[in-house]
N, C-alpha and C positions, 0 to 999 in steps of 0.2 A: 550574482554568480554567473559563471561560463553557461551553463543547462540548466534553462528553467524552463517552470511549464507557466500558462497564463490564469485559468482559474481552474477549478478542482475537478473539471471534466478534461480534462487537458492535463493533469497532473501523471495520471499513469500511462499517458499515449509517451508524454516527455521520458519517462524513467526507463520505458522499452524501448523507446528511440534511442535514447543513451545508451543502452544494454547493448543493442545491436553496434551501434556506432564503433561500441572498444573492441566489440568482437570481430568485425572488421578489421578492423587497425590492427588485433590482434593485444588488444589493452583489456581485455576483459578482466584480468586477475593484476591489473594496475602496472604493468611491470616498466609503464614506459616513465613511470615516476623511478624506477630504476637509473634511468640512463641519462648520462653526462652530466650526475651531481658533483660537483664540487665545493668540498668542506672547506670553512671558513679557516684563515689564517690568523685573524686577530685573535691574541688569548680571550679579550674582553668579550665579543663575540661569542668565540665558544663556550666559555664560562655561562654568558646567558641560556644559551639552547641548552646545557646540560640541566640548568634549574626548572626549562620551560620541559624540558622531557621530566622532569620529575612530578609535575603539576598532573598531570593523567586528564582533566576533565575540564572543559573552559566553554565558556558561553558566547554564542555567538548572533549577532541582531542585526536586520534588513528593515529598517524603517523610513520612509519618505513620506511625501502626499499621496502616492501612489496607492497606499492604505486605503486612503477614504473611499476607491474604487474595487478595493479589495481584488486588484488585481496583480501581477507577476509586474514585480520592481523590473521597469524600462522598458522590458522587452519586446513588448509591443509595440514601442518608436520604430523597432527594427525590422527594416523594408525587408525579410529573410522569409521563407515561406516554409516553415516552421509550426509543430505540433504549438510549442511554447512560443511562439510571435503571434501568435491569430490574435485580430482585435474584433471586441465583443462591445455592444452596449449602441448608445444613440449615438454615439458619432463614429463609429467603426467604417462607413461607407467610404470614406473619402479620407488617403493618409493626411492631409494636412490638415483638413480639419479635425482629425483626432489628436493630433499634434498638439496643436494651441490649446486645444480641450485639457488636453493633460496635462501641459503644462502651466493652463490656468489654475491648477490645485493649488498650485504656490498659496490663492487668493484665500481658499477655505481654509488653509490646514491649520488646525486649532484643537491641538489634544491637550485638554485642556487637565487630564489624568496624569499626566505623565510625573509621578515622582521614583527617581531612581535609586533611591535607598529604598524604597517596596521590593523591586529586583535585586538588589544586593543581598538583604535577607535573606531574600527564595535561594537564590543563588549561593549560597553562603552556606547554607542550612542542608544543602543537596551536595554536596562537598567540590562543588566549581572554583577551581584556583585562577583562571586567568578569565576575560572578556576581549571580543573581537568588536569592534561596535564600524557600522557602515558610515563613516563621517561623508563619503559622495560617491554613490553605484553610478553606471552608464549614461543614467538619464541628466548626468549634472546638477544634478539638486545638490546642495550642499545643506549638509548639518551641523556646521559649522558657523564662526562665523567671518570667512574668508573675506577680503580689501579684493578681489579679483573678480567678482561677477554679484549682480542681486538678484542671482536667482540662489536665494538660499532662505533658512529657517528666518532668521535675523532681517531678513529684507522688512522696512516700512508695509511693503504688498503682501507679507505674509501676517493675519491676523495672531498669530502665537509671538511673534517680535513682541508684544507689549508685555508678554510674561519675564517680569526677574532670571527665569529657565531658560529665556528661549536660544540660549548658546549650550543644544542639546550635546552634543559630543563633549563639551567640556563640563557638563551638568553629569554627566556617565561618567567620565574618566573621573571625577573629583570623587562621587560615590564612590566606586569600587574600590579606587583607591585606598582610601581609607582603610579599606577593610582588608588592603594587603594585595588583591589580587594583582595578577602581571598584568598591563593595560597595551592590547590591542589597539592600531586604530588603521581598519579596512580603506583605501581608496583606490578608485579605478581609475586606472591610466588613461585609459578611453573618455572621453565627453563628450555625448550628445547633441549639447545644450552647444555646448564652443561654435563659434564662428570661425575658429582656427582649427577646428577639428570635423564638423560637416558646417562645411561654407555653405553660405545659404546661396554662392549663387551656380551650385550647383543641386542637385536631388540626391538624398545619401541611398545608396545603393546596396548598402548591407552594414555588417556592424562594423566594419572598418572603415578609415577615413573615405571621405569623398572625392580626393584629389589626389595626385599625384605628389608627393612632397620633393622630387626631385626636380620637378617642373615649378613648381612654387617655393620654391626654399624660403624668403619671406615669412609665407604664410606658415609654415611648419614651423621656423624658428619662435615666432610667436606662442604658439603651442604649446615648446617646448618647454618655454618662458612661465606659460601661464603654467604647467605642472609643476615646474622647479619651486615656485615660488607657491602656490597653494601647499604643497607638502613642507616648504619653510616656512609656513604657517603653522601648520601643525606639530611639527619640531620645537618652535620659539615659546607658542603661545598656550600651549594645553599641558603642563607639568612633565611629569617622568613617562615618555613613552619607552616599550617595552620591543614593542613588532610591530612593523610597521608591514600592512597584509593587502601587498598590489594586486587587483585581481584586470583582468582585459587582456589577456596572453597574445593577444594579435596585435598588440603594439610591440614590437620588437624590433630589433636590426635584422635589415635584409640577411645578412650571413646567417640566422637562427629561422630564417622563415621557410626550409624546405624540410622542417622537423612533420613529424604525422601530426602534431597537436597543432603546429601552423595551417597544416593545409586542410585538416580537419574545418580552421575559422576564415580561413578565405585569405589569408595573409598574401599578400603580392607585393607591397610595398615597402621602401624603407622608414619604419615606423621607428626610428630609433629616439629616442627621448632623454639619451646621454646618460646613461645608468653608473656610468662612474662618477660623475659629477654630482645628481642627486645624494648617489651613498657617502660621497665624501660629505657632501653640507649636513647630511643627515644624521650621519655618526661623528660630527661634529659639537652637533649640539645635542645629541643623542649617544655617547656612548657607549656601546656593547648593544646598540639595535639589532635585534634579529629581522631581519630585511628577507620576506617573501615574495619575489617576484613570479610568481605561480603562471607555472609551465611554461616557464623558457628557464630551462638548466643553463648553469653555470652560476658564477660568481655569488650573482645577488638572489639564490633561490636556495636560502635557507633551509629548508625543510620542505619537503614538499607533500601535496594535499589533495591524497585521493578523495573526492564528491562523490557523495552518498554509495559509500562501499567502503567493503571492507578487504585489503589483501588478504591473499590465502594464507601467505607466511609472511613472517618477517623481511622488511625491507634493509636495506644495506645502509641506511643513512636517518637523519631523522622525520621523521611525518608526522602527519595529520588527519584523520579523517573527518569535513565537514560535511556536518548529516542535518538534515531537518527535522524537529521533532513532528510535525504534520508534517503535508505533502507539500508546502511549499515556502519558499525562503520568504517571502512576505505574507502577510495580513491575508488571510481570504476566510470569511464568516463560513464557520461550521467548517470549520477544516477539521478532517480525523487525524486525530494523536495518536502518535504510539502507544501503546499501553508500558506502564511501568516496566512489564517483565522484559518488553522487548528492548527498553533502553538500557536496562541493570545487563542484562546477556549483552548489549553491543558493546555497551563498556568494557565487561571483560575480555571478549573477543579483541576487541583492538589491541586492550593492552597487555592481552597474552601476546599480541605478535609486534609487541614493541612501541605502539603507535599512541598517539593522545587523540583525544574525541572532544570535536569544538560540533557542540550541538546549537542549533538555530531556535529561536525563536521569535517572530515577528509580531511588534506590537503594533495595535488596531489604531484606528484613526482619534482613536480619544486619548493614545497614550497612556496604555495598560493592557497587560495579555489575555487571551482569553482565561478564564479559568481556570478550565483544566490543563493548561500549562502549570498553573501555580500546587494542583494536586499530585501532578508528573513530579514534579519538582521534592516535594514532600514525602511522595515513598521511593522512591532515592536517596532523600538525605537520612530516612529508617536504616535503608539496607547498609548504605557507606558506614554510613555509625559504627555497624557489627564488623564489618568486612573490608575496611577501607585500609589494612595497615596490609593487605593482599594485592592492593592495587597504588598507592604511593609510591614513589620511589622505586617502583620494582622494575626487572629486565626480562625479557625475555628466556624461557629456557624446554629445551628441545625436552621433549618431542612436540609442548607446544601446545597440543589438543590431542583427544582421542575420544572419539564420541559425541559424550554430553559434558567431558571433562576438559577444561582447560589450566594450563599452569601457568605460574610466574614466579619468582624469584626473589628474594630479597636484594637492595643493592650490594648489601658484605656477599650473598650468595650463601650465606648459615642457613635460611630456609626457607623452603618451597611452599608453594602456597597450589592448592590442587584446587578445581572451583566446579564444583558439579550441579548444570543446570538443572532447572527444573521444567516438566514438562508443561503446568500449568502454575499457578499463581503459587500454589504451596508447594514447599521441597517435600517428595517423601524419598524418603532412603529405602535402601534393602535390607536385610539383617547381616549381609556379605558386603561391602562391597571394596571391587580387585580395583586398585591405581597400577598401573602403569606405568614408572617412574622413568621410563629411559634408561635408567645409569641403576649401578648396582649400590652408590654411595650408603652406608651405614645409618640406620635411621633410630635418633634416640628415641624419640618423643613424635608422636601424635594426637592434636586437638583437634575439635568442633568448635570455629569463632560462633560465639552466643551463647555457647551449651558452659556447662560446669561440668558433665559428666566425665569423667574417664575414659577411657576409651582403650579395647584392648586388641593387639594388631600382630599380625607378624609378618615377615617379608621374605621372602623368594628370588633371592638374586634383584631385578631393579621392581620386583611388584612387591606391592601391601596389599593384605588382604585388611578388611577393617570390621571388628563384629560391631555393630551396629547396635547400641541398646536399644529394646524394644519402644521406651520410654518418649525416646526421640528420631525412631523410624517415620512417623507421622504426629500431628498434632504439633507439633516439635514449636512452631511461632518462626520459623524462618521462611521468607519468600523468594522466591524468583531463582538464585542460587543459595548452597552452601559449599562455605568454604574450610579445607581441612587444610589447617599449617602444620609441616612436617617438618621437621628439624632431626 
């Protein structure tokens, strides 16, 4: 990801550094995901994004070597002096010697766990429609198994190559597959590991290239060579992708690099990597690809992807919010979880204000999640069960939120769906209680998803009031939210 933090002392100095950062810029309530989108003209194109905006919930995974240190995927290559860059451990003293250190992981990494129908399940059962899976973040590792570098899963030097599995990305995309979901496949623009991206005979200097690429054209065109052709890997050789989800926002054309998000990552140079050329080969063999090129609006930035937040209101175009389920997009032992209630309420939150929620979780170096991801997971797919036909398919619809209350819509617009949080794990109701409809529309019918009871209500211009049976005031067996469909 763009902002990370390195291990778990470091995870909440990262998250107020970020906090401050938009507040600065004046991004705090996301708004610069506002500006200078442009919607896709391919019907095929659009057609996909309308399917993938109906999916509401998709999973998303940071996996490398980088695991086995249980540290912050890459970002500690990165010579930036940074809450989320500090290096930790026996070789932290001296950058190159931490360098080679961690990039000797290649030699151990051996999760020898790793079967992705286990996660498809989880995943499946929690009502997750799509997967984002990291095929190669910053540091160049590849999980894949790309003709262009061996620094990857697949390499002879990496002990997991001798597993039947060990071409993880397409071991992912073939599971989920299966089971229907839309297939994600994450790669950063940026490479670390490149020689055509920090030349080794210079010192990289931040997370941006090392050189000048207008003084070296050369060497840049190579580069540009080496992404065109790793992502035509990925296109030819792993089945029906769906999105393809570029993350490195400071690779861009000079003409995009005087944006607050460019100068926020140190952008100075012409980082351009021919984005028209990639999307043509791409949707070539990829038909109706949803292409995210996250945080350089225009063309190729599909939807775009407020990081761990939530906008206030509804966005003008389509989004995404990706969130971590702990505090960090990769592996770190003992990381704290969300608790259920706080992911069942961010759900609804996002997609009362229109948006889908691609949730993170990073599996460990054995190749398997911690746990309690897998219980996260479980009382989730409890609450979606009762409540999921509140959150499918649905649109946005004003006023949006009031309270502890939020709405959505159905896609006909026949009916509303009202979602009243709870303050701890079990919902209790009132014996009253007043919605606030926004609009005065004529209301036939009102339920409690789960309940059988009846329910008897009457309405006041755009408010219901609801009497509440005493029966299912409390005790009731609903958590986190209840949701009331009005029609």
């Amino acid at each position: 990801m763009k902002f990370v933090s390195f291990q778990f002392v470091f995870h909440l100095k990262k998250i107020i550094s970020f906090a401050l950062l938009l507040s600065v810029c004046g991004l705090a309530k996301a708004q610069r995901y506002n500006d200078g989108y442009v919607s896709p003209t391919d019907t095929a194109v659009l057609k996909k994004l309308a399917q993938w905006q109906n999916l509401k919930f998709g999973l998303f995974m940071h996996w490398g070597p980088y695991s086995e240190w249980g540290v912050v995927e890459s970002w500690s290559l990165c010579p930036e002096d940074e809450s989320w860059t500090q290096r930790k451990g026996l070789y932290s003293a001296d950058y190159f010697t931490y360098k080679k250190a961690y990039e000797d992981l290649q030699t151990t990494f051996n999760p020898t766990h790793f079967d992705p129908d286990k996660w498809v399940k989880a995943a499946k059962e929690a009502g997750m429609k799509y997967v984002v899976f990291t095929t190669k973040h910053h540091d160049g590792f590849c999980m894949f198994d790309t003709k262009e570098t061996d620094y990857k899963v697949t390499s002879p030097n990496t002990p997991f190559s001798k597993s039947p599995r060990a071409n993880v990305a397409d071991e992912i995309f073939k599971a989920f597959r299966k089971e229907n979901f839309m297939i994600g496949a994450y790669f950063s623009k940026p490479d670390w590991h490149s020689p055509y991206y920090w030349w080794p005979y210079l010192p990289p200097k931040d997370r941006n290239v090392n050189y000048d690429p207008a003084k070296h054209p050369e060497r840049w065109q190579q580069f540009k060579d080496f992404t065109y052709n790793q992502i035509q890997e990925l296109m030819t050789g792993y089945g029906k992708i769906d999105i393809l989800w570029m993350d490195g926002g400071w690779v861009r054309p000079l003409n995009k690099a005087d944006s607050v998000a460019a100068r926020a990552m140190g952008s100075k140079y012409n980082q351009d990597i021919d984005m028209p050329k990639i999307a043509a080969m791409a949707r070539a063999k990829q038909p109706g690809l949803i292409m995210v090129d996250r945080a350089v609006a225009g063309l190729y930035e599909n939807y775009t992807t407020p990081e761990q937040q939530v906008p206030a209101e509804p966005l003008s175009h389509p989004w995404e919010t990706c969130m971590t389920m702990g505090t960090s997009w990769s592996y770190v032992p003992g990381d704290h979880y969300k608790s259920s209630q706080q992911i069942v309420q961010l759900l609804i939150k996002i997609v009362s204000r229109g948006g889908n929620f691609l949730m993170n979780i990073g599996p460990g170096p054995d190749g398997d999640w911690d746990p309690e991801a897998y219980k996260r997971l479980a009382d989730i797919g409890k609450w979606i069960k009762i409540n999921g036909e509140g959150i499918y398919s649905s649109k946005p619809v004003a006023p949006y939120s009031e309270d502890n209350i939020f709405f959505t819509q159905s896609a006909d617009g026949n009916s509303e769906y009202a979602f009243v949080l709870a303050k701890d794990n079990e919902v209790v109701l009132p014996p009253v209680l007043t919605i606030n409809m926004g609009n005065s529309k004529k209301i036939k019918q009102v339920s409690l998803l789960g309940s059988d009871k009846k329910l008897k209500w009457k309405q006041n211009g755009d408010t219901i009031e609801i009497a509440v049976p005493q029966g299912i005031q409390g005790n009731n067996g609903l958590l986190y939210a209840a949701t009331f469909k009005i029609n």
